[in-house]
ROSE-4610 file (N, C-alpha, C; in Angstrom, 1 decimal, always signed):
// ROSE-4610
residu = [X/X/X/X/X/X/X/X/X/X/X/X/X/X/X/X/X/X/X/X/X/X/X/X/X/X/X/X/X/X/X/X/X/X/X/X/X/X/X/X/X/X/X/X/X/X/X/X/X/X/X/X/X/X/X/X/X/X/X/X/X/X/X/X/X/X/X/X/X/X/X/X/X/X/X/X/X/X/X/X/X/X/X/X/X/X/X/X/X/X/X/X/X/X/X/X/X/X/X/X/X/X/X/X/X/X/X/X/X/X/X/X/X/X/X/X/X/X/X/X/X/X/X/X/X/X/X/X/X/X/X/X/X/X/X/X/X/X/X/X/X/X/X/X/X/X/X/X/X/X/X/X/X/X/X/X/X/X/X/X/X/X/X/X/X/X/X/X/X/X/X/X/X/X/X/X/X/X/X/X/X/X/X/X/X/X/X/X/X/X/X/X/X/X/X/X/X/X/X/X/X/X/X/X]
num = [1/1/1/2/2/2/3/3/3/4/4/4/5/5/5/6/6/6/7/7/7/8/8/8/9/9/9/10/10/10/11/11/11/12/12/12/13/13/13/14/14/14/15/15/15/16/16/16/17/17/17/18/18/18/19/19/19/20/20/20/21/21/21/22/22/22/23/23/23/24/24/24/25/25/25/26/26/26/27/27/27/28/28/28/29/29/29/30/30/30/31/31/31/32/32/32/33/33/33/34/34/34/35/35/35/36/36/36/37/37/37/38/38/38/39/39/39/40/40/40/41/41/41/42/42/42/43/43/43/44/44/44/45/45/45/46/46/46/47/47/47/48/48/48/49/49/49/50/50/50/51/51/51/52/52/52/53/53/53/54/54/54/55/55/55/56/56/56/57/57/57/58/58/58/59/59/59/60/60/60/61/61/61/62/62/62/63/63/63/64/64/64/65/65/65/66/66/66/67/67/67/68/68/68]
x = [+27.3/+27.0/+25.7/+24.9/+23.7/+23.5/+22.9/+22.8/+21.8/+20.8/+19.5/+19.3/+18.9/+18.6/+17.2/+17.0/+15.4/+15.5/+13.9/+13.8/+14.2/+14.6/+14.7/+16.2/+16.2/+18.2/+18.9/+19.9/+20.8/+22.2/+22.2/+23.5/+24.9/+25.3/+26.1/+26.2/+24.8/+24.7/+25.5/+25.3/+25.4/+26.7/+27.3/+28.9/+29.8/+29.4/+30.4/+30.1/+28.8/+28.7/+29.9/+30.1/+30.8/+32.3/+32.4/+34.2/+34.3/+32.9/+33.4/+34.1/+33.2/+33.0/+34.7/+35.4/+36.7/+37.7/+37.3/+38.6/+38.7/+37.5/+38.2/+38.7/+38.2/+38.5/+40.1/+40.8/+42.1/+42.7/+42.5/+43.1/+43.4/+42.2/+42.8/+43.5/+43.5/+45.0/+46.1/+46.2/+47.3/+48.0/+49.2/+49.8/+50.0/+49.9/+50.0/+51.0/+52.3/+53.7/+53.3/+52.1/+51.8/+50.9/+50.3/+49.5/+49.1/+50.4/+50.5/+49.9/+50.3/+49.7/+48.2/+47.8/+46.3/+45.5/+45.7/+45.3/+45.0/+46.4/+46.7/+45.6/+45.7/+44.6/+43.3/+42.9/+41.6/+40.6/+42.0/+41.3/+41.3/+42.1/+42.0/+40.8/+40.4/+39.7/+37.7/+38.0/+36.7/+36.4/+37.7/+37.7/+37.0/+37.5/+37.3/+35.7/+34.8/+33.9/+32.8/+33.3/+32.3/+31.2/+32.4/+31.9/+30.7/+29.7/+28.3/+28.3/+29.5/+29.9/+30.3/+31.3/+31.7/+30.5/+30.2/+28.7/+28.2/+27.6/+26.8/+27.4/+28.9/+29.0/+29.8/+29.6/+29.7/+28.4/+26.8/+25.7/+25.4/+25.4/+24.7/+25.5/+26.6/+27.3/+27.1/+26.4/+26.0/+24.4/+23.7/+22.5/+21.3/+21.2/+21.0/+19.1/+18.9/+17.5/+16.9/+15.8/+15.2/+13.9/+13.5/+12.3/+11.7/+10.7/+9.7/+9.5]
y = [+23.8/+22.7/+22.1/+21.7/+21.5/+20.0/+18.9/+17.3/+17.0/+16.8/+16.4/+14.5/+14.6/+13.3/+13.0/+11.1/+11.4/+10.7/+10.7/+10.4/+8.8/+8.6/+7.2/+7.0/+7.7/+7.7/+7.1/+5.7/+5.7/+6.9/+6.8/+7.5/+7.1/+5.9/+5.0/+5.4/+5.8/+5.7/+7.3/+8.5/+9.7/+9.8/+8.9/+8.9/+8.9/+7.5/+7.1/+7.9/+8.7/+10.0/+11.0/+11.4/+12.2/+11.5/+10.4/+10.2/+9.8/+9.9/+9.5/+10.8/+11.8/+13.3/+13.2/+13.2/+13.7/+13.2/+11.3/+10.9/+11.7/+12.0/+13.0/+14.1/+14.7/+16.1/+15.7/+15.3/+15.0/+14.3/+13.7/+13.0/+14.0/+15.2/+16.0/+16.9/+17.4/+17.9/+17.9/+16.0/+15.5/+14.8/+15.6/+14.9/+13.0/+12.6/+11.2/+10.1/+11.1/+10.6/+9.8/+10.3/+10.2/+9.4/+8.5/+7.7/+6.6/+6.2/+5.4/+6.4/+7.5/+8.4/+8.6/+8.9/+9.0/+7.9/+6.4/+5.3/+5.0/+5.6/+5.3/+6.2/+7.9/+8.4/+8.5/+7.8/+7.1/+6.3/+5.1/+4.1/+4.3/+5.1/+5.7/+6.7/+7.1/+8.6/+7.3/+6.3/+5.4/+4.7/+4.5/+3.4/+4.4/+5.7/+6.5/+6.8/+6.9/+7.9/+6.8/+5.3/+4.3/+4.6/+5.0/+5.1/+6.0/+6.0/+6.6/+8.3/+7.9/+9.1/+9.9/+9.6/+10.9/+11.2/+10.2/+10.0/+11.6/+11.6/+12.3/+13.6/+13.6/+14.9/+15.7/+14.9/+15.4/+16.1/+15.3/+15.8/+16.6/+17.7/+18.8/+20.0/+20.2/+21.1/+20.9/+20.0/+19.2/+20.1/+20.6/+21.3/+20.3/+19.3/+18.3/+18.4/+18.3/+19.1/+17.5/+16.7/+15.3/+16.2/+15.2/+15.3/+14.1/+13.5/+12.3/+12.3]
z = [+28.8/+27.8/+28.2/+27.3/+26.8/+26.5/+27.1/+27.0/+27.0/+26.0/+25.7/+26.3/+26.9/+26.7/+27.3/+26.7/+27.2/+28.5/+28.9/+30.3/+30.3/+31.3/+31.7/+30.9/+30.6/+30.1/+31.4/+31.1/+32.3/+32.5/+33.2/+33.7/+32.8/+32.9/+32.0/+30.3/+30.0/+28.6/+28.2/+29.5/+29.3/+29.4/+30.9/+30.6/+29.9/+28.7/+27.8/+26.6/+26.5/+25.3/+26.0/+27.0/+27.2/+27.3/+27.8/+27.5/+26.3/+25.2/+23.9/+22.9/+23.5/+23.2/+23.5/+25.1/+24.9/+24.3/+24.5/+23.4/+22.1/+21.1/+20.1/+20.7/+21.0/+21.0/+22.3/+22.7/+23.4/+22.0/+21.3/+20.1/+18.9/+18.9/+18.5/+18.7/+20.0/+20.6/+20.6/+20.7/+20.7/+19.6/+19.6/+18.3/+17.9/+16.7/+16.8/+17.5/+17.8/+18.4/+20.1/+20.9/+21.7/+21.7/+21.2/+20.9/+22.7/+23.3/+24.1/+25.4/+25.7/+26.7/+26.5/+25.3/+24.7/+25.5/+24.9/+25.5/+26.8/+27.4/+29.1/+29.6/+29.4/+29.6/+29.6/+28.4/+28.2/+29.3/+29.3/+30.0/+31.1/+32.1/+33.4/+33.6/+32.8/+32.5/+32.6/+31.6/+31.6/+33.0/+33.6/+34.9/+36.1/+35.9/+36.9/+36.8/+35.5/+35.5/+35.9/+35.8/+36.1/+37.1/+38.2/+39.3/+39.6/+40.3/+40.4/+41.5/+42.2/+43.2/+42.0/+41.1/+40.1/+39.3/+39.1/+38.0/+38.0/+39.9/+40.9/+40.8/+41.1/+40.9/+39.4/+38.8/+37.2/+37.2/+36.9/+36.1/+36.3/+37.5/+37.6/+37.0/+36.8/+36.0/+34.3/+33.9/+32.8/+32.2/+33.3/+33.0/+32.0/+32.8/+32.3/+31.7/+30.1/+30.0/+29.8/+30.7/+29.9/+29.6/+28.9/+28.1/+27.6/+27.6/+27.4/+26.1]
């Protein structure tokens, strides 16, 4: 996968494009009945990626292209 962003992009901005990316695509997996798991998942899934160690080792499998 392919993440354009520009230079001077924070890290933060790139994260929450990507846990924004999965809450759809998990929401669409998941049937509506499940709604309360969805949420719980979510906000564990945002708490977790805050952090700059996962940050760190998330972006490089990310193939990360900046550009000015």
């Amino acid at each position: 996968m392919h993440i354009h962003i520009c230079e001077g992009a924070s890290v933060d901005l790139l994260i929450s494009r990507i846990v924004a990316i999965e809450i759809v695509l998990i929401r669409r997996m998941v049937s509506l009945h499940q709604k309360d798991f969805i949420n719980m998942f979510t906000h564990q899934k945002s708490q977790m990626l805050c952090s700059s160690r996962v940050a760190s080792a998330v972006a490089p499998e990310l193939k990360l292209e900046c550009y000015s």
